[in-house]
N, C-alpha and C positions, 0 to 999 in steps of 0.2 A: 308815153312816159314810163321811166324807171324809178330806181331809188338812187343810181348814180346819177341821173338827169337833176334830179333833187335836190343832188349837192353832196350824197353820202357813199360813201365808197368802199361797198364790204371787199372788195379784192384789196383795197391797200389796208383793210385790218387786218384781213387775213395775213399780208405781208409783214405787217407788224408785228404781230405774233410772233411769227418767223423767224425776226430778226433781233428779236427780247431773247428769243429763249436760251441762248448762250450767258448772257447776265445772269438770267432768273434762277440758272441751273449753282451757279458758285456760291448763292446763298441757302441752298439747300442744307437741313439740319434731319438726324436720323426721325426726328416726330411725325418730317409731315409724309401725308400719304397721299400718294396719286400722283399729280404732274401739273402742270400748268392747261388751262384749257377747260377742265371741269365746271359744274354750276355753280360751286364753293371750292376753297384752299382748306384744306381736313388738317388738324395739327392735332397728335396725338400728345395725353397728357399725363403720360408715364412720369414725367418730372415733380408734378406732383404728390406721388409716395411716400417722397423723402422729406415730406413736411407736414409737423402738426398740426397746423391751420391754415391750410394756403387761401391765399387772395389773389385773385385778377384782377389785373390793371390794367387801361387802358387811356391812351393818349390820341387827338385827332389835330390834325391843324394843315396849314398851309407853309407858303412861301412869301404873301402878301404879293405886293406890288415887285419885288424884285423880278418874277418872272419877266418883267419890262425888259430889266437892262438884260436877261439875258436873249430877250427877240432883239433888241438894238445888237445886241454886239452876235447874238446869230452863233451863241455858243450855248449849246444846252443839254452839256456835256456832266455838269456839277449842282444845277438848280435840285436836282431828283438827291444831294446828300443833305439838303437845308429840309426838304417836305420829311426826309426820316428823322432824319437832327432834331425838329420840332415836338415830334410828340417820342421817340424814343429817351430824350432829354429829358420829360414831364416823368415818366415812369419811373426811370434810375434816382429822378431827384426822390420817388416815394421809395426807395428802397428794393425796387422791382428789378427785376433782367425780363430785357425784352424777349418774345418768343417770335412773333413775327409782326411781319406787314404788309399790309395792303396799299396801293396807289389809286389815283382817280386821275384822270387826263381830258379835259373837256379842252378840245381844237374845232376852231376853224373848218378846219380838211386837215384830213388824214393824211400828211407827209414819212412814210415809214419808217424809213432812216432820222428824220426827227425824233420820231417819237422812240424809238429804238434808243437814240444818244439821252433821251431824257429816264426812261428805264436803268439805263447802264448807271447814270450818277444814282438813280432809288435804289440800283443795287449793290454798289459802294457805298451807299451809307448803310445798307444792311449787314453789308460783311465788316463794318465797323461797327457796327453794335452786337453782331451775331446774334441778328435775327433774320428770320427765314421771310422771303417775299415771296410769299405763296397764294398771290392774286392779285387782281385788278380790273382796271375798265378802261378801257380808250373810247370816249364819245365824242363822236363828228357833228358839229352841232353850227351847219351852213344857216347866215340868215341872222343866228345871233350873238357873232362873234367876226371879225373879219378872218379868212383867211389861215394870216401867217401867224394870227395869234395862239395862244392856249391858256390852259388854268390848272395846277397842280395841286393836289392836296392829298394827304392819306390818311391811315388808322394802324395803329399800333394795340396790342397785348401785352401784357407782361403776367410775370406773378412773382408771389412775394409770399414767403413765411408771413404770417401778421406778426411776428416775434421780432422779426426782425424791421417792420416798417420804422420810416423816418417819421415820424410824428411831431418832434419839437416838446412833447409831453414835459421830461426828464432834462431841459431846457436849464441852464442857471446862471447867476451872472459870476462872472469871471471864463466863463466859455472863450476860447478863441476861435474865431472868425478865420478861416482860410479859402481863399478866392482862388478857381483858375482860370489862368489867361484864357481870354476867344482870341478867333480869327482875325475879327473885326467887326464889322455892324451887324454879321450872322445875319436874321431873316425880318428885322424888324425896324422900325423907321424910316420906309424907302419911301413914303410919298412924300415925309421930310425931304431925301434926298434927292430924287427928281425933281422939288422944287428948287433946292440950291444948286445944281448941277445942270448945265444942260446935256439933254439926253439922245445924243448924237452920235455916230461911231465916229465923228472927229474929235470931240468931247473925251471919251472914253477911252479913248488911243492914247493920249494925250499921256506924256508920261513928266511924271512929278518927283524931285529931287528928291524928297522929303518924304515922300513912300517907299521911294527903289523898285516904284512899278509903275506901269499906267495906271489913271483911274479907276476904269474898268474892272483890271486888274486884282486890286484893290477893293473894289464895291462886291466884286462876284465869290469872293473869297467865301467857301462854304460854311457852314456854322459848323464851330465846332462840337464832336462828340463827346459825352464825355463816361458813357455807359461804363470804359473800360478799367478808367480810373477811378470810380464810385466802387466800382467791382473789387478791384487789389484794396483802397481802404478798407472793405470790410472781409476780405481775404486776411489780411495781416491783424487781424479781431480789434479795430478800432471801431466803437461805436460813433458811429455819424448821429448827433444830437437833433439836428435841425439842416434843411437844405435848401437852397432856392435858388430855380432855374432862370437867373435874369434875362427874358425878353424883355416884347412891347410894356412899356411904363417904368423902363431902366430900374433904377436901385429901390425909387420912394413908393415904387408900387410893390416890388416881387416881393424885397427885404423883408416889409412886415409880415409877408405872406407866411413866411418859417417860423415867428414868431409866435409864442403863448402870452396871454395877457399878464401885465408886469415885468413883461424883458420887452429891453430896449438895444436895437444894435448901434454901435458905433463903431464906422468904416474912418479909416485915414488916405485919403485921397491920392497922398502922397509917398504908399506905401507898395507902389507897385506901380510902372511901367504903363502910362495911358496911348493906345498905339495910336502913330501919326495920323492916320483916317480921321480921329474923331475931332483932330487940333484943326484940321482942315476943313472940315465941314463946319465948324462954328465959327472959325472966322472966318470964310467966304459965303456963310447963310448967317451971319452976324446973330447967332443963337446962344441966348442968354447961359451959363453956365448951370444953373441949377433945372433950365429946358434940358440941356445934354443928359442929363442923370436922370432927369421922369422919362427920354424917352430910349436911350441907347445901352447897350453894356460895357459903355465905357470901357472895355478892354479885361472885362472877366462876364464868363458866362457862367459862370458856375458858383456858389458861393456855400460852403459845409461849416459848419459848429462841432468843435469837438473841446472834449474837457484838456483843459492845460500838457495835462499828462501826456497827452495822444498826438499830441502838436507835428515832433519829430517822426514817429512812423505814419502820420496822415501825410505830410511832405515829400518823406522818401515812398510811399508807396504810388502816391501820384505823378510822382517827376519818372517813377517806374513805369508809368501808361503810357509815355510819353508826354505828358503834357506838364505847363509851368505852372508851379503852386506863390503864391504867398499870404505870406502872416500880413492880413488889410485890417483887424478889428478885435472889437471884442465885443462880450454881452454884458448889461447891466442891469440893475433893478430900475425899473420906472414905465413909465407911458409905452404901451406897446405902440414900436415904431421905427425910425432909422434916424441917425444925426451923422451927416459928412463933416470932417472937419481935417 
């Protein structure tokens, strides 16, 4: 007996390695120290200097269930920018710039060039958020997992002035509510979706007039970033009031999250573009309307408070990241909470 007889196969990690380190090396930032391979990722914290009171921040999460659809469709080329997108997202909503990230990869068997293509997306989302991926793990774990399966998740850093963190504190009502557009379902309510959809590569091929893609297509769409855009608003000295990162429990859970007790937000439904994904999966999983909003982002992942005044360069500094802003709401005195209308 060996350890490859075992089911564990140190030559294809070694392999693995091998074939990360072209990704691993493009998110390279002047901090970190050493290289890949060491017993820790060393991140120097010179950035710290130039603030009165810094704070560390950090974010940890996954990809949920979606890693399914992309073992069905056998592309796992973009899962690794949804595991950065998760907790990178969580930091910039507190006001933070991410500094690095870490991966985690529990398979089945060690397939190299899989796990290589799953690396290459965690390293795309790092060079979208400009943080450095400076470590990981790939665990072969035969016996309690099949195969061709795997499991994705990571950890994020950030730091923050505490001067400048998002708090919600300073919170008032007449605040406007600006939302930005996601991808699409991003990384949350996929065992909704695998239950409405079947999970098939005939399924998933399957191309829908009303997307302008395949389904698949369409489901794998990564989460969006939005570290970039967070970053120009407060570039262009727009204070950000209140923030919240809409994942899992769509609007009626994160919403209040941003919130200080006696403000109330109110979203107008009809105020921004809900993209066709989400019109499809409720009416072919016949899910009640107000189910959609506890559990999706409805078509914005991002949602900032800023005072009236800051409306227009919150807008233009975010359609400047690239991504789409609108005017969805505002804040008022009352029950801390959310009302769609």
């Amino acid at each position: 007996m060996d350890y490859k007889k075992a089911g564990v196969d140190i030559e294809a990690g070694y392999r693995s390695v091998e074939l990360m380190k072209e990704h691993v090396k493009k998110t390279m930032r002047p901090e970190v120290l050493g290289g890949l391979g060491g017993f820790s990722g060393a991140f120097s914290l010179t950035k710290i200097k130039e603030m009165e009171e810094p704070v560390l921040l950090s974010g940890t999460d996954g990809c949920g269930t979606k890693v399914k659809l992309a073992m069905v469709m056998d592309k796992h080329d973009t899962i690794g920018i949804d595991a950065v997108a998760m907790c990178v997202n969580d930091i910039a909503c507190a006001g933070g710039e991410p500094l690095f990230f870490l991966d985690y990869i529990a398979c089945g068997k060690n397939y190299p060039e899989k796990i290589a293509a799953i690396v290459s997306g965690v390293a795309e989302g790092c060079l979208q958020s400009e943080a450095a991926l400076i470590g990981g793990e790939t665990a072969e774990h035969p016996g309690l997992m099949p195969e061709n399966d795997y499991d994705l998740a990571g950890f994020a850093v950030g730091v923050c002035d505490k001067k400048d963190m998002i708090t919600g504190e300073n919170l008032k009502a007449g605040d406007v509510l600006i939302g930005m557009a996601s991808s699409g379902v991003h990384s949350n309510g996929f065992s909704l979706v695998r239950k409405v959809f079947e999970m098939t590569k005939e399924s998933l091929d399957t191309y829908y007039d009303e997307l302008g893609k395949t389904l698949g297509e369409a489901l794998l769409a990564p989460t969006r970033i939005y570290v970039k855009a967070l970053k120009n608003v407060k570039n262009v000295g727009v204070t950000v009031k209140a923030c919240s990162h809409i994942t899992g429990g769509g609007f009626y859970e994160n919403i209040p999250r941003m919130l200080i007790d006696g403000m109330h937000a109110v979203v107008e439904k009809d105020s921004y573009p809900v993209p066709p994904i989400f019109k499809l999966l409720a009416e072919k999983g016949d899910i009640e309307e107000q189910m959609m909003y506890n559990t999706y982002n409805m078509g914005l992942g991002m949602i900032v408070a800023v005072d009236p005044a800051d409306v227009d360069k919150t807008m233009e500094a975010i359609k400047a990241a690239g991504d789409e802003p609108y005017v969805v709401g505002h804040i008022e005195a009352g029950e801390k909470g959310v009302t769609l209308c």
